[in-house]
C-alpha positions in Angstrom: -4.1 5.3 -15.4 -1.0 3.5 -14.3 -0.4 6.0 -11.6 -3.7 6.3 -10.7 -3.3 2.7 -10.2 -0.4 3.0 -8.3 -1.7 5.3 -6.0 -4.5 3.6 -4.9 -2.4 0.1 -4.5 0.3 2.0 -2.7 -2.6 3.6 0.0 -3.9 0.5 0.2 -0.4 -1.7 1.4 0.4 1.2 3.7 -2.7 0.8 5.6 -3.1 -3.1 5.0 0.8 -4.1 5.9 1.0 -2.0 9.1 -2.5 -3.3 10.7 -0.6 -7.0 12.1 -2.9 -8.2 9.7 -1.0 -8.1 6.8 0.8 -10.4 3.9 4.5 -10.2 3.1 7.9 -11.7 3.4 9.7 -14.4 5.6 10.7 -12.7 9.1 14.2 -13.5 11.2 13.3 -13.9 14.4 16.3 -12.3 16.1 16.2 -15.2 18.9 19.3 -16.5 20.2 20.4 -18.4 23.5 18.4 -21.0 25.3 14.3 -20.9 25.3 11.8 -23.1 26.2 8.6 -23.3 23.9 5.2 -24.7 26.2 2.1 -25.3 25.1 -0.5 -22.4 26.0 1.0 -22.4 29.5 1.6 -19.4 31.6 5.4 -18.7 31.5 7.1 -16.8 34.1 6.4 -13.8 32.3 3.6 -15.1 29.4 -0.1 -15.3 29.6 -1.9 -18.3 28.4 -5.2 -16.9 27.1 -5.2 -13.8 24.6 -8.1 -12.0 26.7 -5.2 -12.2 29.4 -2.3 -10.7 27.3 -4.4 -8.2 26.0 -5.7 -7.0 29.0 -1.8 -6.7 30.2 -0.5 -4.8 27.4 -3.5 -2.0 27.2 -3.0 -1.5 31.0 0.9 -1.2 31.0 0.8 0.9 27.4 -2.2 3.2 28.1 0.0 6.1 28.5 2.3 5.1 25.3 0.1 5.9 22.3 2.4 6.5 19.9 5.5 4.2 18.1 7.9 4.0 15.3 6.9 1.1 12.8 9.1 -0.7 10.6 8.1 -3.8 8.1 9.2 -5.4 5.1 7.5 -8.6 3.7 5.9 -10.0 0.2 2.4 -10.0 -0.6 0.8 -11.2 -4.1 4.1 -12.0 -5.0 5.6 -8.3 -4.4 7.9 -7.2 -1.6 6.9 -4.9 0.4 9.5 -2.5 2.9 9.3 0.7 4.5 8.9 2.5 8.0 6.7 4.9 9.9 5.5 6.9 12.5 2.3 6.0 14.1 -0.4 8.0 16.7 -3.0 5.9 18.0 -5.5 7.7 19.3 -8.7 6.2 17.9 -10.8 9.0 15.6 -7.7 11.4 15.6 -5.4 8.3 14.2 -2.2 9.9 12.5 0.6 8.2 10.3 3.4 8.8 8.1 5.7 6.6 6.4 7.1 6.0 3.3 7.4 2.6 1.5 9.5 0.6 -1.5 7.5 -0.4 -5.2 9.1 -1.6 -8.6 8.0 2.3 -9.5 10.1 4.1 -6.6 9.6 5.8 -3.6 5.8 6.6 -2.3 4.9 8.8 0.8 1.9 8.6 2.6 0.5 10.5 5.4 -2.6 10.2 7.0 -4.5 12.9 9.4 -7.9 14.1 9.8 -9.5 11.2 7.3 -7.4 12.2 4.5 -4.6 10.8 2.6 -1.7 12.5 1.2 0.3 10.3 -1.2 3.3 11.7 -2.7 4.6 9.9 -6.0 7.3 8.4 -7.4 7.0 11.1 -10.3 4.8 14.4 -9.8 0.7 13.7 -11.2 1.6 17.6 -11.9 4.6 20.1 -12.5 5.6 21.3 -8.7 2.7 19.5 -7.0 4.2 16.1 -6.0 1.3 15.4 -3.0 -2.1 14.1 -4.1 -4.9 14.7 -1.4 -7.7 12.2 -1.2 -10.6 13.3 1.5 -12.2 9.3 2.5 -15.1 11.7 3.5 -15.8 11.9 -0.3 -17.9 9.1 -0.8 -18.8 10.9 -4.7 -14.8 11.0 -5.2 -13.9 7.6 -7.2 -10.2 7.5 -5.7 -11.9 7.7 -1.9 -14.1 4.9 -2.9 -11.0 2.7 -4.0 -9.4 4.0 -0.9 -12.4 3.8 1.5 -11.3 0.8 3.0 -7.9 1.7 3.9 -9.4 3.7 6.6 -10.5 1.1 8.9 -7.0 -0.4 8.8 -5.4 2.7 9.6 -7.4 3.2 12.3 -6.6 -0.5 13.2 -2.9 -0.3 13.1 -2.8 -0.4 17.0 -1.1 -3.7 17.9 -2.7 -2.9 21.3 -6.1 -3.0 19.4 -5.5 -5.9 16.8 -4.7 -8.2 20.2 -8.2 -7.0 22.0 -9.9 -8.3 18.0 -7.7 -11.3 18.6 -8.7 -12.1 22.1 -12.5 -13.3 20.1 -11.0 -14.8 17.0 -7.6 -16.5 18.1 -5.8 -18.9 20.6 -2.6 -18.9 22.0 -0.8 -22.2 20.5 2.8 -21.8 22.1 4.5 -19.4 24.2 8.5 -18.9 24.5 10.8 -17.0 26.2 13.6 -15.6 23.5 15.9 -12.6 23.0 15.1 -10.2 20.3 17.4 -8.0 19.2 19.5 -7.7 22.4 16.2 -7.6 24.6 14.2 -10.3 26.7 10.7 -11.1 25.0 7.8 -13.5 24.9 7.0 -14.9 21.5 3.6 -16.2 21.4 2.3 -18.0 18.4 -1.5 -17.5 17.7 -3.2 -19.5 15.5 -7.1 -17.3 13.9 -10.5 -19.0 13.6 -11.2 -16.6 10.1 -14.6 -17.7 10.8 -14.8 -15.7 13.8 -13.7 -12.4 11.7 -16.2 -9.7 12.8 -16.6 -6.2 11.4 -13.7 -4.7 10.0 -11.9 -7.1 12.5 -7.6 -6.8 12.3 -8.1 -3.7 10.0 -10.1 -6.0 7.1 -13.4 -5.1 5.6 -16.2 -7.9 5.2 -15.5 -8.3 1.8 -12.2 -9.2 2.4 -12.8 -11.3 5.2 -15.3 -13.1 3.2 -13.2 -13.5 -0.2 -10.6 -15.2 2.4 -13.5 -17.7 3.7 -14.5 -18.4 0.0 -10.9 -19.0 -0.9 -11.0 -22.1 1.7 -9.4 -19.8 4.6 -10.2 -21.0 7.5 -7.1 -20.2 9.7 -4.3 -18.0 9.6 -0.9 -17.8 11.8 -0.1 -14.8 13.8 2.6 -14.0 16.1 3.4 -11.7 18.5 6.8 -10.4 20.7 5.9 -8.8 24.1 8.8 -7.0 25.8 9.5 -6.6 29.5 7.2 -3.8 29.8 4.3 -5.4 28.0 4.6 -3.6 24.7 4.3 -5.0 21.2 7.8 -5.2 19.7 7.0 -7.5 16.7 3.8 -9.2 15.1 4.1 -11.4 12.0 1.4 -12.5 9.9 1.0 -15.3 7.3 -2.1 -14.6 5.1 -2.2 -18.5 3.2 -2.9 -18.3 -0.2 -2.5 -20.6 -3.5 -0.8 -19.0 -6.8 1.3 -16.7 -5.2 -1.7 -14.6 -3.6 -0.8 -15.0 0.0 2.0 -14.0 1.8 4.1 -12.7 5.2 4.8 -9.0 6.4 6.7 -8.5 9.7 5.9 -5.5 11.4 8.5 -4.1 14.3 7.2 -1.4 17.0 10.0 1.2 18.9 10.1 4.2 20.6 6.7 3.5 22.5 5.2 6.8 23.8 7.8 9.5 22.2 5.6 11.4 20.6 5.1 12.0 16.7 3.4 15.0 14.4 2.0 14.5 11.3 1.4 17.4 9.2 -0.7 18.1 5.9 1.6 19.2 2.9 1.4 22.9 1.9 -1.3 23.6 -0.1 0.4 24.7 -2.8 2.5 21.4 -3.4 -1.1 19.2 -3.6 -2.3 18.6 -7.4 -5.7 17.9 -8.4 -7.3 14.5 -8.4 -6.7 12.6 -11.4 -9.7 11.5 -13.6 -11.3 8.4 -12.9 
């Protein structure tokens, strides 16, 4: 039961952390040198209206539809780290990545609308993979994994800022180096209420169980490089008792191109009981 529980909590932070709408730990910035922070103005290179920067950076990355992800963060009170590959391409979304717990080591890829999550410790002797088909709505694992599958399919930044453009407003924009490269920083501020859908990779239920716990807004922020790609979102999910949470999610190698494979068959053990 524990790793059955694992499992389905270690699917569910991969797909969760990596949408930009995600919980976990305090960020660094990485700005140095001079900047100057305006209030929703348009900067030399900054947009002041989301609609605006999102039309910007789908036009400039249309041909860049893949990207190297790395976050780290805290959510619920449990840190969260690891780092992926990531295809965007809507229906045929593809990921792999591997991610930190208390337990060890968990890989995950993600292709076709199934997950493959490989253990800390094999479910069976020489089969350390564990396939779960979301298509199998009579499976018990792919209904605790169902909703992961929006949120993979949502972990285009380029897509989270098109959800934003209807639920959030640009507070601040400021020109900063990050990481040895000139960005825009722009802190978004999200009307939950507005929320549609599966909107930033969240079901309804989740989106409502945020409205119930008194959620009404919730910080987001964004890096845009010279070339109008997402370098870095960080989100801040509030929360009392420990239940909310930061993740910082960092995009590279835009466009370079990334296979994801199933693991041989042979390697892939039986679904647990429920």
């Amino acid at each position: 039961m524990r790793k059955k529980t694992l499992l389905v909590c270690g699917a569910a932070l991969a797909a969760l952390t990596l949408t930009a709408c995600n919980s976990g730990s305090t960020p660094t910035t990485g700005a140095s040198g001079a900047s100057t922070t305006t209030e929703a103005k348009p900067t030399k290179s900054g947009f002041d209206s989301l609609k605006a920067l999102s039309d910007a950076v789908t036009e400039k990355s249309d041909g860049a539809k893949s990207a190297h992800v790395t976050f780290k963060g805290e959510a619920g009170g449990q840190k969260l780290a690891g780092e992926g590959d990531f295809n965007f391409a809507g229906e045929k979304t593809a990921m792999q990545m591997t991610m930190g717990t208390p337990e060890g080591e968990i890989t995950i890829r993600f292709l076709d609308n199934v997950i493959y999550v490989k253990m800390p410790q094999p479910l069976q002797p020489g089969k350390a993979w564990l396939k779960v088909d979301l298509a199998d709505k009579s499976n018990p694992m792919a209904k605790a994994m169902g909703g992961s599958l929006d949120s993979m399919k949502n972990t285009d930044p380029r897509q989270t800022l098109k959800q934003l453009a209807e639920a959030g407003e640009i507070k601040s924009v400021e020109e900063v180096e990050l990481d040895g490269k000139s960005t825009t920083h722009y802190k978004i501020l999200v009307d939950t209420s507005k929320l549609k859908g599966s909107g930033l990779g969240m079901d309804e239920q989740s989106i409502a169980a945020m409205e119930k716990a008194g959620i009404k807004e919730m910080p987001m922020e964004v890096w845009i490089d010279e070339d109008n790609l997402p370098v870095r979102f960080v989100t801040e999910i509030p929360g009392a008792s420990g239940m909310g949470g930061k993740v910082q999610a960092d995009y590279s190698d835009w466009g370079k191109g990334v296979t994801v494979e199933a693991p041989p068959a042979a390697e892939i053990a039986e679904m647990p009981g429920s």
